[in-house]
Backbone as JSON Lines, residues from 0, in Angstrom:
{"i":0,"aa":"X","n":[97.57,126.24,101.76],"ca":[96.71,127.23,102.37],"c":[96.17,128.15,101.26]}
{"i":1,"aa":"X","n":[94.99,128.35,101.15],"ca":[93.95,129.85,100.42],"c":[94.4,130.79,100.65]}
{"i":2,"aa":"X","n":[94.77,131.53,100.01],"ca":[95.18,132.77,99.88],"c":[94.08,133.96,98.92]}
{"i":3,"aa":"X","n":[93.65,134.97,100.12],"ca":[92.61,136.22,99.15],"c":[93.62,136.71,98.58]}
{"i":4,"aa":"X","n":[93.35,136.99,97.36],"ca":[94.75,138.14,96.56],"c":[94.57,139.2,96.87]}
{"i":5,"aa":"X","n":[93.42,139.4,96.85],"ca":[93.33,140.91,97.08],"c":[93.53,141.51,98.47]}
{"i":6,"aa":"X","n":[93.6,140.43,99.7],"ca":[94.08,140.86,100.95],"c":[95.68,140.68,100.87]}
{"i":7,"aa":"X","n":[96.5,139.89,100.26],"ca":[97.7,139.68,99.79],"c":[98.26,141.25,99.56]}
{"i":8,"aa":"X","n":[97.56,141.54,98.07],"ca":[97.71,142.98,97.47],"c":[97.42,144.15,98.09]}
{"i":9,"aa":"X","n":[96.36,144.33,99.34],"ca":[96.76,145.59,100.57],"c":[97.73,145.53,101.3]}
{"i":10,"aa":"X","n":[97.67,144.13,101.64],"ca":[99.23,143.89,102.77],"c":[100.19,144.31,102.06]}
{"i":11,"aa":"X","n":[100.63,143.84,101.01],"ca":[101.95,144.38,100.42],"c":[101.8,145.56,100.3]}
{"i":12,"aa":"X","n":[101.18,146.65,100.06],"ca":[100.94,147.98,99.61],"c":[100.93,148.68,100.7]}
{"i":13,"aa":"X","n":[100.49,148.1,102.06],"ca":[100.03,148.61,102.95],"c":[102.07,148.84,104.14]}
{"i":14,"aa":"X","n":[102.9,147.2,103.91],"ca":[104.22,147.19,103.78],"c":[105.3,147.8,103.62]}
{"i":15,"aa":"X","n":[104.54,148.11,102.1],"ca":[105.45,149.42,101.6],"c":[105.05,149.94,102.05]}
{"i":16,"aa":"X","n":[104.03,150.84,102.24],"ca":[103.92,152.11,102.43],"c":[104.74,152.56,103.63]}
{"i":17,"aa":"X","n":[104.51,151.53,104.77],"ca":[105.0,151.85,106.03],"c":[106.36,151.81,106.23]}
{"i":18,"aa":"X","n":[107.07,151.09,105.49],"ca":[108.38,151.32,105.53],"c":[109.08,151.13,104.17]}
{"i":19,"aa":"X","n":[109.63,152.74,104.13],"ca":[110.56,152.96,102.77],"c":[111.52,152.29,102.43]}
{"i":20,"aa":"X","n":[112.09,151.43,103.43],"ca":[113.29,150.8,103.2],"c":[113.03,149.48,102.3]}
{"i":21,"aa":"X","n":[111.71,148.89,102.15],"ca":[111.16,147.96,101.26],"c":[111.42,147.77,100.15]}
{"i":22,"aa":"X","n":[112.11,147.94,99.54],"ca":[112.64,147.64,98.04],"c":[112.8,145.92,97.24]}
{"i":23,"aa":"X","n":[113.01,145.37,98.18],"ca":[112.88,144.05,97.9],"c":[111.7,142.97,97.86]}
{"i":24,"aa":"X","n":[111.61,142.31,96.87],"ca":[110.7,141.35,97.03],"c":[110.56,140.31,97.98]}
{"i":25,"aa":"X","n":[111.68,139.86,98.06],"ca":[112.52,138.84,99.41],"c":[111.66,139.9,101.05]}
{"i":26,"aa":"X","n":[112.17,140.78,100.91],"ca":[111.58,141.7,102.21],"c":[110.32,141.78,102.51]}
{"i":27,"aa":"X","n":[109.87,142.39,101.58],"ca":[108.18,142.52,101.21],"c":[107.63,141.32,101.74]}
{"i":28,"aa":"X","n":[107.86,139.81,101.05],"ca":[107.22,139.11,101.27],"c":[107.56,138.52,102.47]}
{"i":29,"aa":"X","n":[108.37,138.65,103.49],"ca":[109.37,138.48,104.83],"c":[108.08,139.07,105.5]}
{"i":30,"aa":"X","n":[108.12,140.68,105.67],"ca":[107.18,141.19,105.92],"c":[105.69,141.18,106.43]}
{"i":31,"aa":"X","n":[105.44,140.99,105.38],"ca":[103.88,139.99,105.04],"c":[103.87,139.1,106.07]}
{"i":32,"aa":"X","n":[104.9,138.21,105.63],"ca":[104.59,136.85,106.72],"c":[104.17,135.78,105.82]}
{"i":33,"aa":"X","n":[104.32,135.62,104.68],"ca":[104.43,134.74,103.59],"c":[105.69,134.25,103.36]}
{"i":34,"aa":"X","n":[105.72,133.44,102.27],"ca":[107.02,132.84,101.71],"c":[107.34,133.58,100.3]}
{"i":35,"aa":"X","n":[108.48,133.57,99.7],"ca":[108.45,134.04,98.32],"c":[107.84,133.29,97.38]}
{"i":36,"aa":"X","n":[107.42,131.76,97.78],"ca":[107.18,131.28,96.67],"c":[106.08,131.39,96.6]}
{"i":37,"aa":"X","n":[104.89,131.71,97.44],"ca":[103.5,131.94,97.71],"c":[103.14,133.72,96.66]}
{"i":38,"aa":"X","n":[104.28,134.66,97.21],"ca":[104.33,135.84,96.65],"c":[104.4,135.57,95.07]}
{"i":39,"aa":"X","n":[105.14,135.08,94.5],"ca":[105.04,134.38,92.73],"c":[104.22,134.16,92.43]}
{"i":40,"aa":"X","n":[104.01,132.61,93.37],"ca":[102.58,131.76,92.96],"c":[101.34,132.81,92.75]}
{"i":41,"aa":"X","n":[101.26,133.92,93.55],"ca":[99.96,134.43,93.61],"c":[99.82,135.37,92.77]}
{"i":42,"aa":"X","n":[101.48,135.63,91.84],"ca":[101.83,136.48,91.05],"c":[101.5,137.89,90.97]}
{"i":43,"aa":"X","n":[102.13,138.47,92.47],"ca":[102.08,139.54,92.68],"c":[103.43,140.47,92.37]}
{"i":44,"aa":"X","n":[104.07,139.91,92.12],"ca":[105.35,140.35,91.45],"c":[104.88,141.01,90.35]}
{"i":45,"aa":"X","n":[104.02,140.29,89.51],"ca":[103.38,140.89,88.09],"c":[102.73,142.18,88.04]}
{"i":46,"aa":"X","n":[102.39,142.3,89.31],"ca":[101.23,143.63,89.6],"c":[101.84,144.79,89.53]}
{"i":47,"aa":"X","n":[101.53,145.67,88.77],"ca":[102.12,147.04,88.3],"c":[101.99,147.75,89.68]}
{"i":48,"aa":"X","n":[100.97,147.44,90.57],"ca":[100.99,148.14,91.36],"c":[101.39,148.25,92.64]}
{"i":49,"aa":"X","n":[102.13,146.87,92.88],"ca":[103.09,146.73,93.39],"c":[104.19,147.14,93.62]}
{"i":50,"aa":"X","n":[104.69,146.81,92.08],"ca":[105.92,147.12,91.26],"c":[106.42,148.78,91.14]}
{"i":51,"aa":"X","n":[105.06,149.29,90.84],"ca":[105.26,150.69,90.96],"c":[105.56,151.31,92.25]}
{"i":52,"aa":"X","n":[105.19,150.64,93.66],"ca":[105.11,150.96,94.85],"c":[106.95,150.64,95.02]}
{"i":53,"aa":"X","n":[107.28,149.67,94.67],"ca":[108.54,149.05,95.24],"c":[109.67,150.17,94.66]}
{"i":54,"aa":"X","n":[109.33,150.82,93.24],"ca":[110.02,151.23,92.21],"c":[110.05,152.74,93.04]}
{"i":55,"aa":"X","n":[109.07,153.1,93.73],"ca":[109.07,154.33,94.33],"c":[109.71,154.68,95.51]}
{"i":56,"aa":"X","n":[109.82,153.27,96.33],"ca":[110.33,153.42,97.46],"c":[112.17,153.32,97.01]}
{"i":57,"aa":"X","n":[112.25,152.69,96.03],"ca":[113.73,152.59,95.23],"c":[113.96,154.39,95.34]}
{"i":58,"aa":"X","n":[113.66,154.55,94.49],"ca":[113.28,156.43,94.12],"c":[113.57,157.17,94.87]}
{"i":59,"aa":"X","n":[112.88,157.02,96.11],"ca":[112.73,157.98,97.78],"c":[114.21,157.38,98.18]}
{"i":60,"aa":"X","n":[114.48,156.15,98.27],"ca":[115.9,155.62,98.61],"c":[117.31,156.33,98.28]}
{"i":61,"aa":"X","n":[116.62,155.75,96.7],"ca":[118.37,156.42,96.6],"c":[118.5,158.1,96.41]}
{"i":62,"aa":"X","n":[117.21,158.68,96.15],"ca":[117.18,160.44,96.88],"c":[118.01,160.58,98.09]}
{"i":63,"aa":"X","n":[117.44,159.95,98.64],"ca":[118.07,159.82,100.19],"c":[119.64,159.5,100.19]}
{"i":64,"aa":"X","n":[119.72,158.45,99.35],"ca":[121.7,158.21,99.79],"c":[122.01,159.73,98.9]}
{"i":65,"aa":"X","n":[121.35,159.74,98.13],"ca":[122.76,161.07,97.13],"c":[122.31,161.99,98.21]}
{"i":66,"aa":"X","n":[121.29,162.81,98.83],"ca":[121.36,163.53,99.68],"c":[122.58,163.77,100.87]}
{"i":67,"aa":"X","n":[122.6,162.01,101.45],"ca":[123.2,161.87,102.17],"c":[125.49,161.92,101.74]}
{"i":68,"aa":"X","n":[125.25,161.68,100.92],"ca":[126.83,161.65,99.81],"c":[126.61,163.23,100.5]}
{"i":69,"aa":"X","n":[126.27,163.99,99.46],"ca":[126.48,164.97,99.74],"c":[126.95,166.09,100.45]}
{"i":70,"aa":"X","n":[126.09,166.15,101.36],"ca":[126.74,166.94,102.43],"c":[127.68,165.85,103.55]}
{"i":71,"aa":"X","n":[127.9,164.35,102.96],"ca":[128.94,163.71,104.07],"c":[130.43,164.82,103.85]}
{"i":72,"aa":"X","n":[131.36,164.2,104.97],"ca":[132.46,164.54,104.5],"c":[133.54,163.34,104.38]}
{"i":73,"aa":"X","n":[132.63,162.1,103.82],"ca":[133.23,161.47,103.59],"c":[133.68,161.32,101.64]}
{"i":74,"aa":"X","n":[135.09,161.41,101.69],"ca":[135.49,162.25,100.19],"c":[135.1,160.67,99.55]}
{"i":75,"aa":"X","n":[134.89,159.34,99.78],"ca":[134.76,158.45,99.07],"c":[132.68,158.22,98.39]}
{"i":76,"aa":"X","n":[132.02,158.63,99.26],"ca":[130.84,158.97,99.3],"c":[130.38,160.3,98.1]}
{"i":77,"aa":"X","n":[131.44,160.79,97.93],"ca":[131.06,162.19,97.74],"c":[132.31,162.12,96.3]}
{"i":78,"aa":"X","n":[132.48,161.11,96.03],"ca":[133.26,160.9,94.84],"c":[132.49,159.59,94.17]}
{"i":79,"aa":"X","n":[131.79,158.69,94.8],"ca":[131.12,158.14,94.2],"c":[129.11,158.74,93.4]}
{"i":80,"aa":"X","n":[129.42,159.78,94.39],"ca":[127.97,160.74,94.26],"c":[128.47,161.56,92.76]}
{"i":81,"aa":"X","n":[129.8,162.06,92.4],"ca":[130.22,162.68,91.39],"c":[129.91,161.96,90.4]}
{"i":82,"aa":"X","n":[130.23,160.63,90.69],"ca":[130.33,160.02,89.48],"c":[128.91,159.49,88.66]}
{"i":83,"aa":"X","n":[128.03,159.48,89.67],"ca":[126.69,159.59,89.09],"c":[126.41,160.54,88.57]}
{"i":84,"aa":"X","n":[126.61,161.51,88.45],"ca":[125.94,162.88,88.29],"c":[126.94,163.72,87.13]}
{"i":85,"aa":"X","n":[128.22,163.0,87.22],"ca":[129.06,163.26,86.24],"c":[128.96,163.4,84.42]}
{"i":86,"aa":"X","n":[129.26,164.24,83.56],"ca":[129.31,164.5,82.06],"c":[129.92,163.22,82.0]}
{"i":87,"aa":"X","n":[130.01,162.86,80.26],"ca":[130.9,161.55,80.05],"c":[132.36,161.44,79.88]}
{"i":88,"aa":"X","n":[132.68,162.97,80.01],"ca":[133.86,163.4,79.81],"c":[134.43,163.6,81.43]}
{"i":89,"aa":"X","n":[134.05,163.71,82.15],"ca":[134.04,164.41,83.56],"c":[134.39,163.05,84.43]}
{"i":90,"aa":"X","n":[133.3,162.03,83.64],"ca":[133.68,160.3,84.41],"c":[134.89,159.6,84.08]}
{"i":91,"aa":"X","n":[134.9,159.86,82.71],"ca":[136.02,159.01,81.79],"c":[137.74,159.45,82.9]}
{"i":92,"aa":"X","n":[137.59,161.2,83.0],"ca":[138.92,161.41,83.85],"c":[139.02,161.05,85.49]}
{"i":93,"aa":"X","n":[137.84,161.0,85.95],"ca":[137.5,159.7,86.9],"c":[137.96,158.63,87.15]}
{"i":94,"aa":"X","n":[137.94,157.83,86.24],"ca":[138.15,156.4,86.43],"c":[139.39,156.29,84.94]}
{"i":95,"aa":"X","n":[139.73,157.12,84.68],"ca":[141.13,157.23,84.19],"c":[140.99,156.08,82.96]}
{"i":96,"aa":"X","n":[139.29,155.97,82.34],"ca":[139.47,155.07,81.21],"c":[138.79,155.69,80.32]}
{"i":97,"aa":"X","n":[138.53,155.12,78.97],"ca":[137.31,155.71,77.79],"c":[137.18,154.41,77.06]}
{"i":98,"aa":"X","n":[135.93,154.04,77.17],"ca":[135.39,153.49,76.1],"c":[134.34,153.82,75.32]}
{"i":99,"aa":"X","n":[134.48,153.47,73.74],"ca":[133.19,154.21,73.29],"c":[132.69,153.17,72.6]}
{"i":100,"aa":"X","n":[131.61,152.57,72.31],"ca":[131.36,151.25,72.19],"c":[130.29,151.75,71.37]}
{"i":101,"aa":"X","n":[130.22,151.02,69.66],"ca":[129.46,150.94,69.09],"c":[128.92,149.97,68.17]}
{"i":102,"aa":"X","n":[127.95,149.95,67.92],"ca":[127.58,148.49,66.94],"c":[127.41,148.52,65.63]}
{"i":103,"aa":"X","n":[127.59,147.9,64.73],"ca":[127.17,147.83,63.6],"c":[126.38,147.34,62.88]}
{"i":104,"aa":"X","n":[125.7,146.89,61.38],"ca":[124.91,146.31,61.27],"c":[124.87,144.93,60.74]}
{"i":105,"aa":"X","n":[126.52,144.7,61.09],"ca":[127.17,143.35,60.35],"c":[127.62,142.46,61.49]}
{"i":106,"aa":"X","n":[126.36,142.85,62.81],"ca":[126.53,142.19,64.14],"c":[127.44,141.96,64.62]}
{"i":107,"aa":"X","n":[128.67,143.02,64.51],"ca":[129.96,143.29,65.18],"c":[129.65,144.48,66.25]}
{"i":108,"aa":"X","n":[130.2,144.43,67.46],"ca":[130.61,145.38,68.58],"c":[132.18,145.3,68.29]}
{"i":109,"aa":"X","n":[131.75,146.88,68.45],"ca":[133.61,147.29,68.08],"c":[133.49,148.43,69.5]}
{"i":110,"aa":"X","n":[134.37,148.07,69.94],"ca":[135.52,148.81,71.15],"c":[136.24,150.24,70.66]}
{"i":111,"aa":"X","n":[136.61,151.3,71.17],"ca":[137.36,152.08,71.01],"c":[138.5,151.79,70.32]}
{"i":112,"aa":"X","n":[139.21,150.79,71.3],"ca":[140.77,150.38,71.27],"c":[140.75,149.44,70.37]}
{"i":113,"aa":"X","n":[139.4,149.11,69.32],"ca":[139.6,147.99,68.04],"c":[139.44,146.52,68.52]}
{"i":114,"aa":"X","n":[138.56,146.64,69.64],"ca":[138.05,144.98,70.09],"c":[136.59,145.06,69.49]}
{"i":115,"aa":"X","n":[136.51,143.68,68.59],"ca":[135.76,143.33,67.86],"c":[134.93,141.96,68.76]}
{"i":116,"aa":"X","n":[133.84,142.34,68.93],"ca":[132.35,140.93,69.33],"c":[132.08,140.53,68.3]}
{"i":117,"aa":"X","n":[131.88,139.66,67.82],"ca":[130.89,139.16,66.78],"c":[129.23,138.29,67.86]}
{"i":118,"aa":"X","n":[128.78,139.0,66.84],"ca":[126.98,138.16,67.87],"c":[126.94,137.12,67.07]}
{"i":119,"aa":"X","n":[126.1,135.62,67.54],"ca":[125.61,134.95,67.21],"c":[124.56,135.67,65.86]}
């Protein structure tokens, strides 16, 4: 089947717009009433302006969950909301670990605790 791109590219825009919960490409193109592989093929994935639409509704999203953490009184919600928002010092006593991970220029990753990567 022919596909206009550019009627493709309002529908999707038009998708998002209407519902924030759109974050997915899988959805989006659900949505539509297309297939994903039609959404590729027509390589609208590529489109910044898409992308930027999807990236925004991401944005408005997760505003929304930390909002929602927040004033929950659920202490697991509201300890995982800390931990986003947490210093690196503030997380580390969090999750009761520290790593400090740095690289060198002799394509070794070295670990805190003296664990050595070597890269290809």
């Amino acid at each position: 089947m022919a596909y206009d791109k550019k009627k493709l590219i309002k529908k999707a825009l038009q998708v998002i717009k209407n519902d924030p919960h759109v974050v997915f490409i899988d959805d989006l193109a659900n949505l539509m009433g297309i297939s994903r592989a039609t959404f590729y093929n027509q390589k609208l994935d590529k489109l910044d302006v898409i992308r930027d639409a999807l990236t925004d509704n991401k944005a408005d999203l997760r505003k929304l969950l930390r909002i929602k953490w927040a004033i929950s009184d659920n202490a697991t919600a509201q300890e995982k909301l800390y931990r986003l928002i947490a210093t690196n010092d503030e997380y580390e006593r969090l999750v009761g670990a520290s790593y400090n991970v740095r690289a060198s220029t002799d394509t070794k990753i070295i670990i805190q605790d003296g664990t050595e990567f070597g890269l290809p």
